[in-house]
SEVOPA-163858 format. One line per field, with one value per residue: residue in one letter; residue number from 1; y, z, x of N, C-alpha, C in turn. Coordinates in Angstrom, 2 decimals. Each point is the difference from the previous one (the first is absolute). Layout:
BEGIN
code <- (a,...)
pos <- (NUM,...)
n.y <- (Y,...)
n.z <- (Z,...)
n.x <- (X,...)
ca.y <- (Y,...)
ca.z <- (Z,...)
ca.x <- (X,...)
c.y <- (Y,...)
c.z <- (Z,...)
c.x <- (X,...)
//
This chain:
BEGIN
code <- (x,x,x,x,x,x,x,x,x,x,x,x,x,x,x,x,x,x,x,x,x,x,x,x,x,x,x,x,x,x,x,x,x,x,x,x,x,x,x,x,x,x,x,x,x,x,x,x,x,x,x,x,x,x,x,x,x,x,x,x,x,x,x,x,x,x,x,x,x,x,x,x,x,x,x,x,x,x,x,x,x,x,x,x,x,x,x,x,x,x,x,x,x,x,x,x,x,x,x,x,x,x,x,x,x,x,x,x,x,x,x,x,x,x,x,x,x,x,x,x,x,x,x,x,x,x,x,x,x,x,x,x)
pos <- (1,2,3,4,5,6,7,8,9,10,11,12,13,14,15,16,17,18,19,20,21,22,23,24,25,26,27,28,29,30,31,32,33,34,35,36,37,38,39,40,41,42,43,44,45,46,47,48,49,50,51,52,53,54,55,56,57,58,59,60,61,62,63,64,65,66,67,68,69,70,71,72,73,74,75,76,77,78,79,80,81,82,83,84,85,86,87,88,89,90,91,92,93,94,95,96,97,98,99,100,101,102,103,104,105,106,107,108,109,110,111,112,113,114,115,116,117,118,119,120,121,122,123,124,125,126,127,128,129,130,131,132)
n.y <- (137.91,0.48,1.68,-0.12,0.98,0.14,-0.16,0.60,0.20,1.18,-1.06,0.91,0.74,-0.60,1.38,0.04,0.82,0.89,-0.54,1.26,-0.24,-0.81,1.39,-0.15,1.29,0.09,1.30,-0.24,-0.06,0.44,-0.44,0.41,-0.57,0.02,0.78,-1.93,-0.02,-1.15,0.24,1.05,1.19,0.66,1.35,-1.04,0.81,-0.78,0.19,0.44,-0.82,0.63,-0.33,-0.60,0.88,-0.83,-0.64,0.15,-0.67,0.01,-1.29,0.12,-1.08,0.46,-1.44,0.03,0.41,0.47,-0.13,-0.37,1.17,0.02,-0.01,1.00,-0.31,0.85,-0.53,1.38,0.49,0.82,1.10,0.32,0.32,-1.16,0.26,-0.85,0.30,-1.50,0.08,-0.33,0.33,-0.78,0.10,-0.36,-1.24,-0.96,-1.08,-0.22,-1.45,0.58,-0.14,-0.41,-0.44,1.40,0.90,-0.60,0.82,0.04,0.95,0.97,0.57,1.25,0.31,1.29,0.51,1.02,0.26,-0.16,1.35,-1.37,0.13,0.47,0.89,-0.87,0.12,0.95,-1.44,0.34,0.38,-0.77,0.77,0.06,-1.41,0.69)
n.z <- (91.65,-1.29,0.27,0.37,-1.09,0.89,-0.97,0.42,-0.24,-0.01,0.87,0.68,-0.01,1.59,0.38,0.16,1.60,-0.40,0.37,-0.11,1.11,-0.62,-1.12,-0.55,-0.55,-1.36,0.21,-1.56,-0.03,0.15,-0.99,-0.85,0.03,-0.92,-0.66,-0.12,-1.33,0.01,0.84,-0.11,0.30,0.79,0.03,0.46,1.33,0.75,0.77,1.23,0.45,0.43,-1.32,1.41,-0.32,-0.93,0.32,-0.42,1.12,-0.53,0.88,0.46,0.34,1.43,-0.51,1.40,-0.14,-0.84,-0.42,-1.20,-0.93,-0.10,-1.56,-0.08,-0.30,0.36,0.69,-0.90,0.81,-0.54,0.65,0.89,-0.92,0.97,1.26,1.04,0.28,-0.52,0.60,-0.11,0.19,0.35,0.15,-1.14,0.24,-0.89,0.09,-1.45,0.20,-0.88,-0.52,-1.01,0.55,-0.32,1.00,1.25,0.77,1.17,1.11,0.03,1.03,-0.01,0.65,0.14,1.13,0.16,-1.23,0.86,-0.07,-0.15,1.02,-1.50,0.41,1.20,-1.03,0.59,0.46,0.92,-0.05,-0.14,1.03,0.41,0.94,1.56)
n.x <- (-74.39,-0.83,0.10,-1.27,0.01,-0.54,-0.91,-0.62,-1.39,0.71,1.06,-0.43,0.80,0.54,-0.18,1.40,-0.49,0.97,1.06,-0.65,-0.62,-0.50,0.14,0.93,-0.39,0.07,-0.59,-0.07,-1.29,-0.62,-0.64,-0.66,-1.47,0.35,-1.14,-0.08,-0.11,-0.13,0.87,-0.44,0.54,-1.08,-0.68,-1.00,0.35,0.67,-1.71,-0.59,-0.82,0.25,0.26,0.13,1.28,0.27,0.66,1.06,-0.24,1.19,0.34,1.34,-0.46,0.18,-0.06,-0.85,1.60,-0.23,1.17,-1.03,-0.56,-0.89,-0.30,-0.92,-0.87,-0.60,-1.98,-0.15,-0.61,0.38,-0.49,0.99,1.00,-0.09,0.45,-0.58,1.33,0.16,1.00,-1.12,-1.22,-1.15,-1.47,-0.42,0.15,-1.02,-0.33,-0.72,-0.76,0.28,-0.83,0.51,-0.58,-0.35,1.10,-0.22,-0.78,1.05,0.33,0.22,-0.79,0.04,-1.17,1.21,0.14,-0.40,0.62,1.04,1.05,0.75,-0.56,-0.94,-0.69,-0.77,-0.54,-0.79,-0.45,-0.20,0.88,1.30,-0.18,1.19,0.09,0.30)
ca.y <- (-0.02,0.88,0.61,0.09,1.20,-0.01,1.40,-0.08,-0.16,0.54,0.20,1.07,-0.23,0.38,0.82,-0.47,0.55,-0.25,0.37,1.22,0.00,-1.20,-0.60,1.15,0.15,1.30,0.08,0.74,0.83,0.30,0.38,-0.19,-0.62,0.09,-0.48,-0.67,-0.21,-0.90,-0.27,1.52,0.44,0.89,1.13,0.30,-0.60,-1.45,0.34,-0.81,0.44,1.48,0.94,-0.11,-0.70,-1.10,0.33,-0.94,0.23,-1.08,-0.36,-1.23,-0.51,-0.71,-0.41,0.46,-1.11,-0.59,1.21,0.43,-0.15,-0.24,1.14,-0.47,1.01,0.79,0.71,1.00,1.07,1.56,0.95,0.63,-1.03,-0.21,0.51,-1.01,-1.05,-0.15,-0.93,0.21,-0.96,0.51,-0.13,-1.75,-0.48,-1.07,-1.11,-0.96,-1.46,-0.05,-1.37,0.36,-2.05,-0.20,0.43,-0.95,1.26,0.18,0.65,1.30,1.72,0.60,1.41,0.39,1.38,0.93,0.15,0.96,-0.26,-0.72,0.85,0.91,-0.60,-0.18,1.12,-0.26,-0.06,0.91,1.51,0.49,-0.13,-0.69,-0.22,0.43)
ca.z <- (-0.46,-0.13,0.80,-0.89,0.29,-0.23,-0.07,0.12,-0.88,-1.24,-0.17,0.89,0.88,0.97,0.47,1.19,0.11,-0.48,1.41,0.06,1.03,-0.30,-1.31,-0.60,-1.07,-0.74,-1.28,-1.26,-1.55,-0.74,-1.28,0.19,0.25,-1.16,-0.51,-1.06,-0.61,-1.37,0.63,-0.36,0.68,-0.19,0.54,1.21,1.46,0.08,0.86,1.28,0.01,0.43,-1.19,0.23,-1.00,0.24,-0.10,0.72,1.05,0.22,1.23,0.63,1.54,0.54,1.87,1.29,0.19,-1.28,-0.30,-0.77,-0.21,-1.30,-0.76,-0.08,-0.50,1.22,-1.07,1.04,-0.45,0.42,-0.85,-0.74,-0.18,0.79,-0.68,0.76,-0.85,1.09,1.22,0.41,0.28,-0.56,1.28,-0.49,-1.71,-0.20,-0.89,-0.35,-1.34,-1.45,-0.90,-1.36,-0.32,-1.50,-0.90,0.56,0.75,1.37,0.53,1.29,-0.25,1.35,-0.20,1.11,0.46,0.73,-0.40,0.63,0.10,1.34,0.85,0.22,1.31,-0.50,-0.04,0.90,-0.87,0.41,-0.91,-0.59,0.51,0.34,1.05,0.44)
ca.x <- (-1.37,-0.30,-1.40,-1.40,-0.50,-1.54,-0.78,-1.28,-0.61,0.40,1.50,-0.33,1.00,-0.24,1.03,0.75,1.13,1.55,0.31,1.10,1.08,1.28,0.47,0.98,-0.40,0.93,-0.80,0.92,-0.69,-1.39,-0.49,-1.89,-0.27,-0.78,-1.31,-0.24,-1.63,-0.11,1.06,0.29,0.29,-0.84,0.82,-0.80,0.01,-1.45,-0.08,-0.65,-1.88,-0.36,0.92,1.27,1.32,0.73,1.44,0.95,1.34,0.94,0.52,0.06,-0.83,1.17,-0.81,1.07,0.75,0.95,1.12,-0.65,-1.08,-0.77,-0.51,-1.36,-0.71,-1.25,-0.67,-0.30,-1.18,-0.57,0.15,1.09,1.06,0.96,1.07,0.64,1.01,1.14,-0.83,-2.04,-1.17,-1.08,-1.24,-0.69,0.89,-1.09,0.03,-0.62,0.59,-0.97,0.28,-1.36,0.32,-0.45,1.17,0.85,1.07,0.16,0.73,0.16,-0.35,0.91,-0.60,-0.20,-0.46,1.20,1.46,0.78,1.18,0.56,0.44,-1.06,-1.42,-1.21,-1.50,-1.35,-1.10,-1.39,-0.12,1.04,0.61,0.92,0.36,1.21)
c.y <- (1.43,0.23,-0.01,1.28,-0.13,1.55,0.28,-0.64,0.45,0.47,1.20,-0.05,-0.02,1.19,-0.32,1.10,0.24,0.72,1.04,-0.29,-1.14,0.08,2.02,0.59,1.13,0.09,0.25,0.48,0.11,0.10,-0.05,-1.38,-0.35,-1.56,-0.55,-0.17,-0.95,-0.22,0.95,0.83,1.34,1.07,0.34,-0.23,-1.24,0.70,-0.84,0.40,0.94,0.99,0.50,-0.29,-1.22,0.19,-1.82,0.18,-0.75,0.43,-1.20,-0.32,-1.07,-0.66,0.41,-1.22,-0.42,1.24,0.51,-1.04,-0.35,1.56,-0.39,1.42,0.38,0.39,1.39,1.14,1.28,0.91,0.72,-1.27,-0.08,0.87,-0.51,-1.16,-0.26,-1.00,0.72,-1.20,0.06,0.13,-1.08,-0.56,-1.24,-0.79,-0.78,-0.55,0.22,-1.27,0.16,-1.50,-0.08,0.55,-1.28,1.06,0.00,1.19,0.35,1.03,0.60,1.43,0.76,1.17,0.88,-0.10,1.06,-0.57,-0.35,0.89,1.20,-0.36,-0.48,0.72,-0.52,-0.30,1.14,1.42,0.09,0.33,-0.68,0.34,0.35,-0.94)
c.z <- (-0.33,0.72,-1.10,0.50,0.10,-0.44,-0.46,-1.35,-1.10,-0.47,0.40,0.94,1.31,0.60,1.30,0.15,0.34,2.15,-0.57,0.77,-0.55,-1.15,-0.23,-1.20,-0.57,-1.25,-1.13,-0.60,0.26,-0.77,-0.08,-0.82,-1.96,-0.17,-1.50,-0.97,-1.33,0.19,-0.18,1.16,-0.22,0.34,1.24,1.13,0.22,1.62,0.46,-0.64,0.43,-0.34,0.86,-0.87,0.85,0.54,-0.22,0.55,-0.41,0.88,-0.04,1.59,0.31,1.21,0.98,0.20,-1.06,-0.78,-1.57,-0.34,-1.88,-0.39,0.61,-0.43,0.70,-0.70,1.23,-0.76,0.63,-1.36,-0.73,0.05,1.29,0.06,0.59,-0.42,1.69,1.26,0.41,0.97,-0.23,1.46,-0.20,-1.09,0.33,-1.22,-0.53,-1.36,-0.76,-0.86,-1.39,-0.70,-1.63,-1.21,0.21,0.41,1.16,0.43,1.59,-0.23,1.00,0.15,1.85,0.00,0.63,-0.07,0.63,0.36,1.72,1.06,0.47,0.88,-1.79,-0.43,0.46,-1.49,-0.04,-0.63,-0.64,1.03,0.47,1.37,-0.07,0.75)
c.x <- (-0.43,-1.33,-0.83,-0.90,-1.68,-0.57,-1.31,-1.06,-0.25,1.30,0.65,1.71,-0.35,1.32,0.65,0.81,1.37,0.16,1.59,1.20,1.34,0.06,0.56,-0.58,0.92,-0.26,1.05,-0.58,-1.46,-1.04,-1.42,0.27,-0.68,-0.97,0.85,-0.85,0.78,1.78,1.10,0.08,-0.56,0.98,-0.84,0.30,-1.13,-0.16,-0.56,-1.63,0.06,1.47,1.50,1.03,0.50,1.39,1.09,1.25,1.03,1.19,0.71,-0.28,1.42,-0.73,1.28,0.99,0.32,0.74,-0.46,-1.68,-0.43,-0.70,-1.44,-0.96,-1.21,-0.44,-0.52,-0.88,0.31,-0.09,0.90,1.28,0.73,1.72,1.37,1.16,1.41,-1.07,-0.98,-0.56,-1.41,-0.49,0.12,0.72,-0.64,1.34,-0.69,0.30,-1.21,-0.14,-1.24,0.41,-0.76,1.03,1.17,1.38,-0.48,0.73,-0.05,-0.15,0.46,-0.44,-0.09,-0.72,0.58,1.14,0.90,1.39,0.11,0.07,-0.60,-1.24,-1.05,-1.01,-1.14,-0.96,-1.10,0.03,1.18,1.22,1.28,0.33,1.49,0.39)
//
């Protein structure tokens, strides 16, 4: 039986978060994030509301316990270009089911935070900082 995605009143995804601890990540590439117009490909970074660069992560995600994984693509924000490649993790990595029942298009979005190589400490939300 297929699952039935519910979503809100304005088709609004609901975010689910991804459990780090049980899934393998490795990054291959990097790239910004380009601004479309009339199905064209601008020469513009697409940013965040508050003029953050976009970015995209691509990865393959290995759930825990299985000997390979799938490509997938991360959506991510900072300022300067990530520089992070090879086995990483984020703070946060969310999942959500998009749907535009007027294009008759569905998907997945995949937008983390705190991008860092596997193994490196965490950064302190509070000033930047990194815990020892």
């Amino acid at each position: 039986m297929d699952k039935i995605f519910k979503f809100n009143s304005v088709n609004q995804p609901t975010k689910y978060p991804v459990d780090l601890d049980r899934l393998g990540i490795s990054v291959y590439d990097v790239a910004p994030k380009w601004v479309y117009q009339d199905g064209r490909r601008t020469d513009v970074q697409a940013t965040s509301k508050d003029g953050v660069p976009r970015w995209t992560i691509k990865a393959i995600l290995t759930p825990q316990g299985r000997a390979s994984g799938a490509p997938a693509e991360i959506t991510y924000y900072s300022e300067e270009r990530p520089e992070v490649m090879g086995a990483a993790t984020f703070d946060s990595l969310d999942v959500s089911v998009w749907h535009l029942p007027e294009r008759d298009m569905a998907g997945i979005a995949l937008r983390g935070t705190g991008l860092r190589s596997l193994g490196s400490s965490r950064v302190a939300a509070d000033d930047g900082a990194v815990e020892l």
